[in-house]
N, C-alpha and C positions, 0 to 999 in steps of 0.2 A: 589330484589335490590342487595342483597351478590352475587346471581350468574353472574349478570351485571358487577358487579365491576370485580370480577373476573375474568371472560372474557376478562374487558377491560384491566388488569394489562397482561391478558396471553396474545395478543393481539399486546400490546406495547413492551410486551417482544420479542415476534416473530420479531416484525419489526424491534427492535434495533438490532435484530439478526442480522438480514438479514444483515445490512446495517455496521454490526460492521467485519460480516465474508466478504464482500464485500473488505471490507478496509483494513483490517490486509490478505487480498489474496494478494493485491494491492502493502502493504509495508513490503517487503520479500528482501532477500538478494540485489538482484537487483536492488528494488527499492532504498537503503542504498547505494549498492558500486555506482551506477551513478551516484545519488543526489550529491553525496562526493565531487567525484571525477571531473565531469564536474563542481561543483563550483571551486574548487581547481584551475581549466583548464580556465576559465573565468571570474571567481570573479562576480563582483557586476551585470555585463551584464547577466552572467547569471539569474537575475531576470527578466525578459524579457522573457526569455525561461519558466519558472516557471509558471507567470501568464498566458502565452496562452494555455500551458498544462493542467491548471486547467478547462480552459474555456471549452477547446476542450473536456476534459475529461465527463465535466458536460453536455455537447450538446449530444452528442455520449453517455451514459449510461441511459439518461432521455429517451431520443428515444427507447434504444434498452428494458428497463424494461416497458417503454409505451406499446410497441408493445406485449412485452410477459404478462402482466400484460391484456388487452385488451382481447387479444385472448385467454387467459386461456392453451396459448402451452408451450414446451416446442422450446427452440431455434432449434432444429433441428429438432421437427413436422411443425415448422411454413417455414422453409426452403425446406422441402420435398413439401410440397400444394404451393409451390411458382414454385418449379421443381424439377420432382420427381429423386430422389436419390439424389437430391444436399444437404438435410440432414445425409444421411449415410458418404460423404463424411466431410463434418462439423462438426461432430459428431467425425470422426476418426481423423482432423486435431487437433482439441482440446483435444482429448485425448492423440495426441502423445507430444505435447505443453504443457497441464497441467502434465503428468509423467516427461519431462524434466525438466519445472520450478519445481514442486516438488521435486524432489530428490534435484534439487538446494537449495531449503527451509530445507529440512533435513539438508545439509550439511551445511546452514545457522545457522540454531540450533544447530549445531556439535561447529561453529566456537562462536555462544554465552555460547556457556556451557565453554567452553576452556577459553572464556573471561570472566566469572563470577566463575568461581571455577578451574579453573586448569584441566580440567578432557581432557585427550586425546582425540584427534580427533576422530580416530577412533569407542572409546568405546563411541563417542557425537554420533555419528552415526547409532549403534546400540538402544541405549537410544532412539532416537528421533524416528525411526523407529517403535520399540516396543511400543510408547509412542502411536504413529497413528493406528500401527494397535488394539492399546485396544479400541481406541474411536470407532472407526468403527465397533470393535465388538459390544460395550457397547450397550444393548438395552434402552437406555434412551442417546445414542451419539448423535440427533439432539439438546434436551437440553443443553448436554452439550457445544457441540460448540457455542451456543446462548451465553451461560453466560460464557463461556473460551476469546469467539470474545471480548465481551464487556469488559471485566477487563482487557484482553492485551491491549486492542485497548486505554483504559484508560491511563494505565501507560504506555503506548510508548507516549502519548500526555505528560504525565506531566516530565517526565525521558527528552525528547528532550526539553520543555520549560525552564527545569530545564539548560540545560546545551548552550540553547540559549541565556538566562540571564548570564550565569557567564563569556559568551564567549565576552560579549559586541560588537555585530555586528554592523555596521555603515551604521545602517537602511536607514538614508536618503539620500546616496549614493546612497544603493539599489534601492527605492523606484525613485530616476532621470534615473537608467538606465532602469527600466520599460518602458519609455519614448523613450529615448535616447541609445542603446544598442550600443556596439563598436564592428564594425565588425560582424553586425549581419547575413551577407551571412555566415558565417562560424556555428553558430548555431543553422541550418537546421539541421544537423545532428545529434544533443542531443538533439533538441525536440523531435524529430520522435521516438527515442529510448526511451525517458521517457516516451510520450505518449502510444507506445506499452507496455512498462510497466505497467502505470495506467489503461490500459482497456482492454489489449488483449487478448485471449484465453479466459481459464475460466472464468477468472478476471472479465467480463464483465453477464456471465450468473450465477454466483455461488449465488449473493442474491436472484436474482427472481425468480432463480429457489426452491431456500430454502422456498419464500415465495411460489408457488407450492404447496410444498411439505405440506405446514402446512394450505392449504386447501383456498386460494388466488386464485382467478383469475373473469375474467368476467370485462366489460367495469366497472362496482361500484363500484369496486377493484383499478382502476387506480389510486386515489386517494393516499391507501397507498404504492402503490410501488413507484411512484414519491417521495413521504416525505420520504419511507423509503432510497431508490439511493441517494436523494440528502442531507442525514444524512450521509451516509455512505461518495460519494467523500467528505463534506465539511469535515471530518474527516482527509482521506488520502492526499485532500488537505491542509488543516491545518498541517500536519504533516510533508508532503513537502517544506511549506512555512515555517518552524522554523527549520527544518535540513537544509535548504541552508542557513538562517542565521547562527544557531550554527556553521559550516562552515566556512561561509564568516565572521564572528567575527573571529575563529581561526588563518586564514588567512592574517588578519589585524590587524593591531594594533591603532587603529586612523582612519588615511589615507596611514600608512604606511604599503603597502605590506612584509608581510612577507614568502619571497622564501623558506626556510629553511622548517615551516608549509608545504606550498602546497606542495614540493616534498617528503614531511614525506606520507602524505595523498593520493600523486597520487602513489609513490610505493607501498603503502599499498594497492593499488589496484588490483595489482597484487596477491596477497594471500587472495585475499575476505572479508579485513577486514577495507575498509579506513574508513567508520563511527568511530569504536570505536577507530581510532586511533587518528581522529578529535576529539572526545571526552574526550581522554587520554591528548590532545593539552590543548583542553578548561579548562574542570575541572582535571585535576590528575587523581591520580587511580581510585577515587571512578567514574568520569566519563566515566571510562573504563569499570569497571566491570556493571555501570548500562547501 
């Protein structure tokens, strides 16, 4: 019965893994300076954009863990038995897309170190670099990123609630432009771009492949990669859905538009930093630095 239990705790651990390294691949610089910033650019209609991204996001991840979960492959054994070499090429498009977004996430962590302690760009850069290549060394590094996913992925939940609440958003605005979206021809273009964010490249194979890894697969398995993917988006969806608030509170005061905010938030887009500057809006410093 100890070793059952056991099992089942290592088990649920793996899959919140899964589903937490999933999410926290998902909300990386990117995901922040867009979110910001196309709020800032559209306000409350941009909820409308938000919730189809979510949808889309949970359609498209379900399916794609379904299939790798079933099959017991990886994404690019199941693409090569489909036609052959069209995994070698899948394989090399993602690798050249997860190094790009990566170094982008480096330099993500460069620009939060710089906003939580002062510490220069540059030496944020080194630090975060040296930080990756330890885990990778680390022979106990799949652990660790299980339980590294889950505590970030926690406190970037509570850190943006925190600062969606003090921002006081004007929810039920949001909530009519779901409906009702102004000029919604015009925000084809920020879905597309969020939604590549929330699932594209690695973003989409890195939890089911983790579950792979930790000995997952076979149609009886389907079971936990669906629960584990649809743990993981309702996370990066949740996350999305309280930064566009935190946001759109910044940006308003009431009903009243405040121009001043958005073009604080959209220049700061420019330098990769309009989260924490919406943040700096909502709550003050301490919003900054967290």
């Amino acid at each position: 019965m100890a070793n059952e239990n056991k099992k089942d705790t290592r088990s649920m651990s793996v899959l919140l893994g899964a589903a937490f390294l999933m999410a926290t691949s998902a909300i990386g610089p990117g995901f922040l300076t867009q979110t910001s910033k196309f709020t800032a650019q559209y306000l409350a209609s941009f909820a409308f954009v938000i919730v189809c991204v979510v949808i889309m996001d949970i359609i498209a991840q379900v399916n794609v863990w379904s299939v790798i979960g079933a099959s017991g492959l990886r994404g690019q054994d199941i693409a090569n038995k489909i036609l052959p070499g069209l995994g070698v090429f899948l394989a090399i498009m993602v690798s050249i897309g997860g190094l790009a977004f990566n170094i982008g996430n480096v330099g993500g962590t460069a620009l939060g170190m710089n906003a939580l302690a002062g510490i220069p760009e540059k030496a944020g850069y080194i630090l975060a670099g040296a930080l990756g290549i330890c885990i990778f060394l680390s022979k106990s590094g799949k652990t660790l990123v299980d339980k590294v996913a889950q505590v970030m992925g926690g406190i970037i939940l509570v850190v943006i609630l925190y600062v969606c609440i003090t921002s006081k958003p004007p929810v039920g605005t949001a909530v009519m432009r779901i409906f009702t979206p102004e000029k919604p021809i015009d925000l084809f273009f920020p879905m597309i771009t969020l939604l590549g964010g929330s699932c594209g490249g690695y973003i989409t194979f890195s939890g089911a492949h983790r579950l792979l890894d930790a000995g997952y697969g076979g149609i009886e398995d389907v079971g936990h990669f669906r629960k584990s993917v649809l743990t993981g988006v309702g996370v990066s969806g949740t996350v999305r859905i309280l930064l566009f608030l935190a946001v759109l509170g910044t940006c308003t005061v009431g009903t009243t538009w405040v121009a001043e905010n958005a073009q604080i938030i959209t220049d700061a887009a420019k330098g990769g930093n309009p989260a924490a500057e919406a943040f700096r809006l909502a709550a003050g410093d301490l919003g900054y630095r967290l």
